[in-house]
C-alpha beads as a LAMMPS data file, in Angstrom:
LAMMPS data file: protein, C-alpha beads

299 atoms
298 bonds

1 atom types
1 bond types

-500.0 500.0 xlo xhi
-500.0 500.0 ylo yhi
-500.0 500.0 zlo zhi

Masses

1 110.0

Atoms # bond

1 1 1 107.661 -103.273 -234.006
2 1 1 103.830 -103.147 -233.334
3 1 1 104.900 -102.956 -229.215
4 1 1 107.212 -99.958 -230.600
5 1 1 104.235 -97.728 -232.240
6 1 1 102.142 -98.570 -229.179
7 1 1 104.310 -97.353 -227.048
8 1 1 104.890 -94.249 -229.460
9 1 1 101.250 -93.571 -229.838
10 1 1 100.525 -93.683 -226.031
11 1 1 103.460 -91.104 -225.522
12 1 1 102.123 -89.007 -228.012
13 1 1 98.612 -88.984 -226.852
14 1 1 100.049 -87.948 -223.396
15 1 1 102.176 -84.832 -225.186
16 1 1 98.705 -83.954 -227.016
17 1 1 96.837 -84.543 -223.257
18 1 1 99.408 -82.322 -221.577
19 1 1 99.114 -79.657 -223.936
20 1 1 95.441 -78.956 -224.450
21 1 1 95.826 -79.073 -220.345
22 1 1 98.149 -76.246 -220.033
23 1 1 96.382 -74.881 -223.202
24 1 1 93.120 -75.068 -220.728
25 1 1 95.143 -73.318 -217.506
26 1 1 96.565 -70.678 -219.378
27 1 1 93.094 -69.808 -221.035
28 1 1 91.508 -69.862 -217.541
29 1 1 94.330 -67.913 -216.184
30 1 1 94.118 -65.599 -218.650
31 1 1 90.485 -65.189 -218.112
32 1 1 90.812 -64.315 -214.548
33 1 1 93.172 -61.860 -215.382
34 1 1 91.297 -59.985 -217.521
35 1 1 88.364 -60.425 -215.222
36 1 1 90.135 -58.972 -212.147
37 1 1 91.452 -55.675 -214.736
38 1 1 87.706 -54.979 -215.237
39 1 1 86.507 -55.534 -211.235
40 1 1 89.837 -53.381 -210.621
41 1 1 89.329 -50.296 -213.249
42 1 1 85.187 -50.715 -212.174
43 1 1 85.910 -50.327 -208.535
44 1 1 88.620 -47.819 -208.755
45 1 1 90.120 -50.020 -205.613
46 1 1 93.707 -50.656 -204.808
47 1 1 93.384 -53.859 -204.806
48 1 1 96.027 -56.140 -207.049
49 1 1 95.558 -58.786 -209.539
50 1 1 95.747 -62.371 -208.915
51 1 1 95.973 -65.860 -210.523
52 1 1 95.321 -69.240 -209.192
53 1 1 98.226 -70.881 -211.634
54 1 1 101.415 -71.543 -210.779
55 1 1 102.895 -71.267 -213.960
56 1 1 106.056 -69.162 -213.705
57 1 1 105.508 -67.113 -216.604
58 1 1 102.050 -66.601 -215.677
59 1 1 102.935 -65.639 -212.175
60 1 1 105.882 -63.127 -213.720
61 1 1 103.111 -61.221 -215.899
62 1 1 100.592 -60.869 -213.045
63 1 1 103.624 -59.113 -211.113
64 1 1 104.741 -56.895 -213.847
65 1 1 101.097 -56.030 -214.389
66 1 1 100.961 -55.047 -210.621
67 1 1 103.623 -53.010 -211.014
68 1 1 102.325 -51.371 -213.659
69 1 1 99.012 -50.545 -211.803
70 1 1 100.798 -49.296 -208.770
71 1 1 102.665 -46.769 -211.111
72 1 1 99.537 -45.574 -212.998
73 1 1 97.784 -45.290 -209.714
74 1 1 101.202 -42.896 -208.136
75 1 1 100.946 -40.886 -210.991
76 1 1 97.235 -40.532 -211.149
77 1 1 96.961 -39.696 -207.305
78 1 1 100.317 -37.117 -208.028
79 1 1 98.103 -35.479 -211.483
80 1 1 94.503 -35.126 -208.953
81 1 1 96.823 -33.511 -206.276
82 1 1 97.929 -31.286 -208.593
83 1 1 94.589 -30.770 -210.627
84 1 1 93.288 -29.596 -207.053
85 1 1 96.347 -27.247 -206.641
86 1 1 95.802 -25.678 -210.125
87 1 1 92.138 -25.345 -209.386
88 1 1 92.451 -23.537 -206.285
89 1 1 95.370 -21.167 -207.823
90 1 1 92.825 -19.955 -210.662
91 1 1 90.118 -19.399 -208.253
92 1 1 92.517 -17.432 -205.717
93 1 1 93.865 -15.516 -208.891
94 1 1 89.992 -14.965 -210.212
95 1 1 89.116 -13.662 -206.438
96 1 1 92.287 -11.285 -206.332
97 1 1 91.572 -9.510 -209.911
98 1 1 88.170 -8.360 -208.467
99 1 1 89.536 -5.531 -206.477
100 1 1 91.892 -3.620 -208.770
101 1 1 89.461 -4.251 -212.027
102 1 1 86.864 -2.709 -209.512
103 1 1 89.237 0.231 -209.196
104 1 1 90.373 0.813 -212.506
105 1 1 86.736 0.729 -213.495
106 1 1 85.806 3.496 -210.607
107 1 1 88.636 5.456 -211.844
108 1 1 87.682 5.195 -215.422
109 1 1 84.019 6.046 -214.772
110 1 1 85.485 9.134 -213.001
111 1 1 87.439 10.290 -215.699
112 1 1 84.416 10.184 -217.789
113 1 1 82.801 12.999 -216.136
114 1 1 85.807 15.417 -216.291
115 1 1 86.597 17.569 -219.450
116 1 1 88.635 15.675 -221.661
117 1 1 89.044 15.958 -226.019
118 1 1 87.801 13.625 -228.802
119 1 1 90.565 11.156 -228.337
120 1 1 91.110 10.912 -224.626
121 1 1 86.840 9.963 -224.441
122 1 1 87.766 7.264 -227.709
123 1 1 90.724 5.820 -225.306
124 1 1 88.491 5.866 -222.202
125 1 1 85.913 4.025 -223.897
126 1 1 88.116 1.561 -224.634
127 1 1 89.905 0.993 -221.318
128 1 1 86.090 0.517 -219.741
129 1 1 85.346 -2.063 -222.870
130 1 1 88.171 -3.897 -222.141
131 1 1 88.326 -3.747 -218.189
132 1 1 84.620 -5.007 -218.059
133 1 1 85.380 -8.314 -220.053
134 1 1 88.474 -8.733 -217.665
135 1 1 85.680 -8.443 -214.754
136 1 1 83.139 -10.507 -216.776
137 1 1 85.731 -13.430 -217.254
138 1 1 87.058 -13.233 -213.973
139 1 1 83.770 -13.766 -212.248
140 1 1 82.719 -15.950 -214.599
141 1 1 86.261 -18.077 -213.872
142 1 1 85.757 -17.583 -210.321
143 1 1 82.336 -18.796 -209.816
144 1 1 82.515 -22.157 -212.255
145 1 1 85.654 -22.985 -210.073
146 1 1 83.314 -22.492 -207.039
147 1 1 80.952 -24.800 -208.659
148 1 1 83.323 -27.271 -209.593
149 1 1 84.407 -27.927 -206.376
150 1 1 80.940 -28.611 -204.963
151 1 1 81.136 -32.464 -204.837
152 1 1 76.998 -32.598 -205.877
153 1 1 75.036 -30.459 -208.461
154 1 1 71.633 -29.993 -206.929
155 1 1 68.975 -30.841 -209.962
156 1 1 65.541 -29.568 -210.111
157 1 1 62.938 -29.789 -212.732
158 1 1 63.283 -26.118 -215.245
159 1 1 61.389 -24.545 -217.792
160 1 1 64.068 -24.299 -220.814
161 1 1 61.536 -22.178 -221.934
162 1 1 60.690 -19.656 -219.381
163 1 1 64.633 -19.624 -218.258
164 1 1 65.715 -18.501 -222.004
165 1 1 63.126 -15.897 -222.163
166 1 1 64.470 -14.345 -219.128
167 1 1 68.196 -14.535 -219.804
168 1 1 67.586 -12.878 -223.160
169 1 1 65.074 -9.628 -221.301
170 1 1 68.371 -9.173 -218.842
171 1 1 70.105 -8.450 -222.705
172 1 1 67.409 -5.993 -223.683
173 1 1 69.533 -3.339 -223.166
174 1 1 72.557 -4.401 -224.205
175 1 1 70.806 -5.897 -227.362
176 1 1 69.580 -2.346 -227.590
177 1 1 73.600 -0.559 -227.408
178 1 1 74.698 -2.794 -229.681
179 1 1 71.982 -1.994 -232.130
180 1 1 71.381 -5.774 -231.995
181 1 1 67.164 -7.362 -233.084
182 1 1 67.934 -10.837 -232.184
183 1 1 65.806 -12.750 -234.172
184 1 1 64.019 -15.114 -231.252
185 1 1 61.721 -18.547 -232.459
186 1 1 60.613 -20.126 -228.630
187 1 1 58.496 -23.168 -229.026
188 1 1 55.177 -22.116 -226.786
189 1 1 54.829 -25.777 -225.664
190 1 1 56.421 -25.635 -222.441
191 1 1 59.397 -27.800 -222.340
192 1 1 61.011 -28.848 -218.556
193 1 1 64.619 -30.784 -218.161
194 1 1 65.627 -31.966 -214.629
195 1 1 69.504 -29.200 -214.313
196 1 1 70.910 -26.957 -212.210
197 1 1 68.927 -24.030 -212.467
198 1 1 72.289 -21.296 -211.436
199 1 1 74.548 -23.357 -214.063
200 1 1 71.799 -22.765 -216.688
201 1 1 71.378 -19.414 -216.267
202 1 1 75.144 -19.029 -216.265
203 1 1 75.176 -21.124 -219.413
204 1 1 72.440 -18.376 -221.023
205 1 1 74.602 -15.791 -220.203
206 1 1 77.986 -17.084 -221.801
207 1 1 76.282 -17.717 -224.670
208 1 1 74.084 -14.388 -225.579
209 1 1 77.786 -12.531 -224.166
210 1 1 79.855 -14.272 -226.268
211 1 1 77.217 -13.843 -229.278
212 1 1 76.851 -9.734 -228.287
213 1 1 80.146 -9.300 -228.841
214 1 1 81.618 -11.459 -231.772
215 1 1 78.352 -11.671 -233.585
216 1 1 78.392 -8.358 -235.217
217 1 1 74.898 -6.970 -235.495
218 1 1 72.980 -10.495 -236.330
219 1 1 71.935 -13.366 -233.834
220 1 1 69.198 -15.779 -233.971
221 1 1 68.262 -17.717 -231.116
222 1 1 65.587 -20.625 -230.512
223 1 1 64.362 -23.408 -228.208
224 1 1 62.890 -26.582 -230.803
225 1 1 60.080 -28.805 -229.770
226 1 1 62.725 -31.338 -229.278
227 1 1 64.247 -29.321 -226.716
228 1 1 67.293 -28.175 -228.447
229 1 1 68.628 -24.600 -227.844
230 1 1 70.504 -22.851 -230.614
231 1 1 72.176 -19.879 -230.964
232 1 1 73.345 -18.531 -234.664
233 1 1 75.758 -15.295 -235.270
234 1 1 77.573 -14.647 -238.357
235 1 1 81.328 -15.726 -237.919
236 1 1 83.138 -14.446 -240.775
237 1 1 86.546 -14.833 -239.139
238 1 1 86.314 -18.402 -238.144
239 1 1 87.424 -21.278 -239.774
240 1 1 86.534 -25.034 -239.719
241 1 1 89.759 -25.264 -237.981
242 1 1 88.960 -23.086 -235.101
243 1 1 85.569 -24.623 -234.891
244 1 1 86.229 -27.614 -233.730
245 1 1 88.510 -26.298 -230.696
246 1 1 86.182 -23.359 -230.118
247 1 1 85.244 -25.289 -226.261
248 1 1 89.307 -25.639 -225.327
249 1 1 89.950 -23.079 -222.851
250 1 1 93.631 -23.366 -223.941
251 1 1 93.215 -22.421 -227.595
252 1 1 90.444 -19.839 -226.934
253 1 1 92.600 -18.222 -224.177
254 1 1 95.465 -17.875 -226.565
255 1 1 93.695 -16.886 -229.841
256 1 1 90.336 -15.858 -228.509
257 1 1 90.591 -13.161 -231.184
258 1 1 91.340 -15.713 -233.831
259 1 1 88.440 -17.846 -232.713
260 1 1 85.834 -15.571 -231.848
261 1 1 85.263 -17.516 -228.369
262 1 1 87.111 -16.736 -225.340
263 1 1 87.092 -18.513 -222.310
264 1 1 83.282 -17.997 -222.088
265 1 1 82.700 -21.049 -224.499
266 1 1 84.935 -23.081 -222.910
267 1 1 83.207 -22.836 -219.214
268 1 1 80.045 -23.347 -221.300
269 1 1 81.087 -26.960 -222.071
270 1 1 82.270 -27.986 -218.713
271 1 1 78.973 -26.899 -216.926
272 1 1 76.761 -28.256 -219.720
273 1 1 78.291 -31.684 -219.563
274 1 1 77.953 -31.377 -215.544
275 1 1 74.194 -31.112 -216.207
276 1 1 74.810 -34.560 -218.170
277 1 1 74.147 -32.147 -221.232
278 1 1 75.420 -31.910 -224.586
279 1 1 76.780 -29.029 -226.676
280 1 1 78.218 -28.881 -230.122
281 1 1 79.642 -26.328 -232.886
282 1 1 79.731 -25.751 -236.707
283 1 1 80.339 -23.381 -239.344
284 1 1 77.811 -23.170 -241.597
285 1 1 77.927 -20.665 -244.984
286 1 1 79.903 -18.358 -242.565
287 1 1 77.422 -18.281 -239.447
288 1 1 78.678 -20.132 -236.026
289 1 1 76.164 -22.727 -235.137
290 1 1 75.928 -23.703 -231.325
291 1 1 73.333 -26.682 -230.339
292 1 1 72.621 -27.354 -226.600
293 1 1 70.530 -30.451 -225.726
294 1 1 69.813 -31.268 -221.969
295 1 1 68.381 -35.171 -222.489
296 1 1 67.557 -35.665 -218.447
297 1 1 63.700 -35.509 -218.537
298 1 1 61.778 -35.241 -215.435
299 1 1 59.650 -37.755 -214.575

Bonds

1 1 1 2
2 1 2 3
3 1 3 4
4 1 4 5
5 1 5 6
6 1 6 7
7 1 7 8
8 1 8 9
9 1 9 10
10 1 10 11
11 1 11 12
12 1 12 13
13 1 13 14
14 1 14 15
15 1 15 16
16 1 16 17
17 1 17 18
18 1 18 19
19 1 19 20
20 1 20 21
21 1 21 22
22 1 22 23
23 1 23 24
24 1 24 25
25 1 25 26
26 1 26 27
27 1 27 28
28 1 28 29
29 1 29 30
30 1 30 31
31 1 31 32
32 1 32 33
33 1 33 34
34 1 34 35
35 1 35 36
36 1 36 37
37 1 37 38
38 1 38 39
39 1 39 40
40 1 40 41
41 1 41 42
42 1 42 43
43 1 43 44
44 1 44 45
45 1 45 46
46 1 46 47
47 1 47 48
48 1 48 49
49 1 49 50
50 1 50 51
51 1 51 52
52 1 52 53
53 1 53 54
54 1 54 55
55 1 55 56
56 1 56 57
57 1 57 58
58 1 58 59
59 1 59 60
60 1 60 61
61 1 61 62
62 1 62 63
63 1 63 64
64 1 64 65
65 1 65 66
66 1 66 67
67 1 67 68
68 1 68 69
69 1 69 70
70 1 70 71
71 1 71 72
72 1 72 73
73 1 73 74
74 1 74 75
75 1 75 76
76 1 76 77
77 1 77 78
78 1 78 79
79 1 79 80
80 1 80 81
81 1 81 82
82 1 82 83
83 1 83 84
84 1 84 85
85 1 85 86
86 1 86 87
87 1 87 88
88 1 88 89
89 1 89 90
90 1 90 91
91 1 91 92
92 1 92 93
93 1 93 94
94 1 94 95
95 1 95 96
96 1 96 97
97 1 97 98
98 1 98 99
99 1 99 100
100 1 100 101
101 1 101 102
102 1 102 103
103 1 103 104
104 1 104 105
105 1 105 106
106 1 106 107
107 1 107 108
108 1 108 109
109 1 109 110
110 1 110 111
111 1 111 112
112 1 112 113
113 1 113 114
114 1 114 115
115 1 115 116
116 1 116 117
117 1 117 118
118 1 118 119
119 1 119 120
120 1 120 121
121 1 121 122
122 1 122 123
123 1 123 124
124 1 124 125
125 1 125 126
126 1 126 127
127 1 127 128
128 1 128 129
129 1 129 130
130 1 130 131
131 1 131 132
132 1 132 133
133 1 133 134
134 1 134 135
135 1 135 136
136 1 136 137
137 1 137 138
138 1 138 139
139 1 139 140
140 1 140 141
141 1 141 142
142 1 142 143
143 1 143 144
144 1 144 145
145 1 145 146
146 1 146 147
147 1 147 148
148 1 148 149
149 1 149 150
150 1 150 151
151 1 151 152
152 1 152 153
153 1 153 154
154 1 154 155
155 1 155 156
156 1 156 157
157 1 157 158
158 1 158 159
159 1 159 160
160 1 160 161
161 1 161 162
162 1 162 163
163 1 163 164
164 1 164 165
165 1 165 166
166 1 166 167
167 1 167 168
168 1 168 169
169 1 169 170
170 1 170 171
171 1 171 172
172 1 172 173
173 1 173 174
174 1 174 175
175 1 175 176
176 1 176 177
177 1 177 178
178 1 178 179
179 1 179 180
180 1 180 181
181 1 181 182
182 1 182 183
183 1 183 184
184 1 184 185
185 1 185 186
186 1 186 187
187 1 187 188
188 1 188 189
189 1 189 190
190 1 190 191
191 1 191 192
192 1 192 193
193 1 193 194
194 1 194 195
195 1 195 196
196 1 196 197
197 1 197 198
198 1 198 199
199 1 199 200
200 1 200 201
201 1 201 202
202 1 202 203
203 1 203 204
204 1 204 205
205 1 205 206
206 1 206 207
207 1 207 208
208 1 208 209
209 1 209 210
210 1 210 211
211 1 211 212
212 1 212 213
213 1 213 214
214 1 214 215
215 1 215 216
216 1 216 217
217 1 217 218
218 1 218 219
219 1 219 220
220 1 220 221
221 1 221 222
222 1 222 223
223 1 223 224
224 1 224 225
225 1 225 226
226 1 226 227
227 1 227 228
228 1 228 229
229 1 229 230
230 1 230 231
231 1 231 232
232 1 232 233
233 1 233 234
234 1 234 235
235 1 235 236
236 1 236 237
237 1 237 238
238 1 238 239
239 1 239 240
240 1 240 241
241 1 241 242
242 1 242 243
243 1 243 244
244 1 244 245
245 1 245 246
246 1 246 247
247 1 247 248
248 1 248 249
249 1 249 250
250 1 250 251
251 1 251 252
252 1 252 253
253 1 253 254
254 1 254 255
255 1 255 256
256 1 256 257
257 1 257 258
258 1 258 259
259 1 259 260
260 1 260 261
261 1 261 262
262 1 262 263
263 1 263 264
264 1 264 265
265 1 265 266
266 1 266 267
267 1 267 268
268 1 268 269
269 1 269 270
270 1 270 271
271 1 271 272
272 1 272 273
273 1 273 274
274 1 274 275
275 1 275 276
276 1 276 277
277 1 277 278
278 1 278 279
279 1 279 280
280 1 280 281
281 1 281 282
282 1 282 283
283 1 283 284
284 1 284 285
285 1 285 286
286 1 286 287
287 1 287 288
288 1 288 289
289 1 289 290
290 1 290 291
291 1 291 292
292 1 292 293
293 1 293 294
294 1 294 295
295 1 295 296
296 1 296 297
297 1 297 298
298 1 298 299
């Protein structure tokens, strides 16, 4: 009987052995797969994963999980193909509208000078309003698709300060049609951020655009010690809804009346966060609130 539970004991002490072993391999294993995921999805190689047991269910995951890479890699090489396609579609499209805005424009301008009534100078009015925001957003379109397919942004240390003050004199005399007195609070310590000096003015000029014509007849503007850059217009029409998709170029294309944004905002976002930027909206007691804040210091 004793020889019996000796025997029993030593059998189970080799179960409980065997176990916390293959407990041991398949935590190792384990580890190396997840290990190889993060060298993989760091690299942004082809490569595959791999595991040194030979456990077959082990080995049966690693090739399902190979699988599974090989698909997500297909179908992310078929989406950046495609990306590119799209890209170069809405520049060719933006380069094409040029000419026959141009003309209508001409035309328009023409009509101006010959004898017309009351109504046919309203209508003509509005035709040039309109056809110079098509020509606005189509350059606009067409040269942030230019700069997105630059593969580097050439940086260089700016003066938020001195570039603000000279996007906003370029306004003057729109400012001054619109019967617009921005109200304008510039910190006079000079403040410098290492951007793309072309993407900032182009930033500068969405922005005071986009406030000219939604923002009625009141805009603030100011540069903060701290380097932030707001801009303030009264937004009577916008809800905390349309707020926070004001930067998607797919809502604002479709209801840029709703929204009070257009596609202006949106192409503000992309080339802010290209300058490793950041850029954020509220409503606050019926005024639109946008905050800029470049963080990339020279040294």
């Amino acid at each position: 009987m004793l020889a019996f539970g000796i025997v029993f004991g030593c059998i189970l002490l080799f179960l409980i052995c065997y176990l916390i072993g293959r407990l041991y391999v398949l935590k190792y294993s384990l580890s190396e797969i997840r290990r190889d995921l993060k060298w993989i999805h760091a690299q942004e190689t082809n490569a595959l994963l791999s595991v040194s047991s030979r456990d077959k269910n082990l080995l049966a995951l690693v090739v399902e999980l190979n699988e599974s890479l090989s698909i997500i890699r297909a179908k992310e090489l078929k989406y950046n193909s495609g990306n590119y396609e799209v890209q170069k579609v809405i520049s060719n499209v933006a380069h094409d509208l040029r000419t026959p805005l141009t003309a209508i424009l001409g035309y328009t301008e023409l009509l101006e000078k010959e004898a017309v009534t009351s109504n046919s100078t309203k209508y003509i009015k509005v035709i040039k309003s309109r056809t110079k925001d098509l020509m606005y957003l189509s350059e606009q379109l067409f040269d942030f698709m230019q700069q997105k397919e630059q593969l580097e942004i050439t940086r260089e240390s700016v003066c938020l300060n001195q570039e603000l003050e000279t996007a906003l004199f370029s306004y003057f005399a729109l400012f001054k049609e619109n019967h617009i007195e921005p109200k304008i609070v510039i910190t006079p310590i000079k403040l410098y951020r290492f951007i793309n000096r072309e993407m900032l003015t182009r930033i500068f000029d969405n922005l005071i655009y986009n406030a000219i014509k939604y923002g009625g007849k009141e805009l603030e503007i100011s540069l903060t010690l701290s380097g932030k850059i707001i801009f303030s217009n009264p937004a009577s029409e916008l809800d905390s809804v349309g707020v926070q998709k004001i930067f998607d170029r797919y809502y604002t294309l479709e209801n840029a009346r709703k929204t009070k944004g257009g596609a202006g905002l949106a192409i503000v976002k992309e080339l802010v966060e290209l300058n490793q930027g950041s850029i954020t909206a509220k409503l606050e007691n019926g005024w639109l609130i946008i905050t800029l804040d470049f963080n990339s210091i020279p040294n």
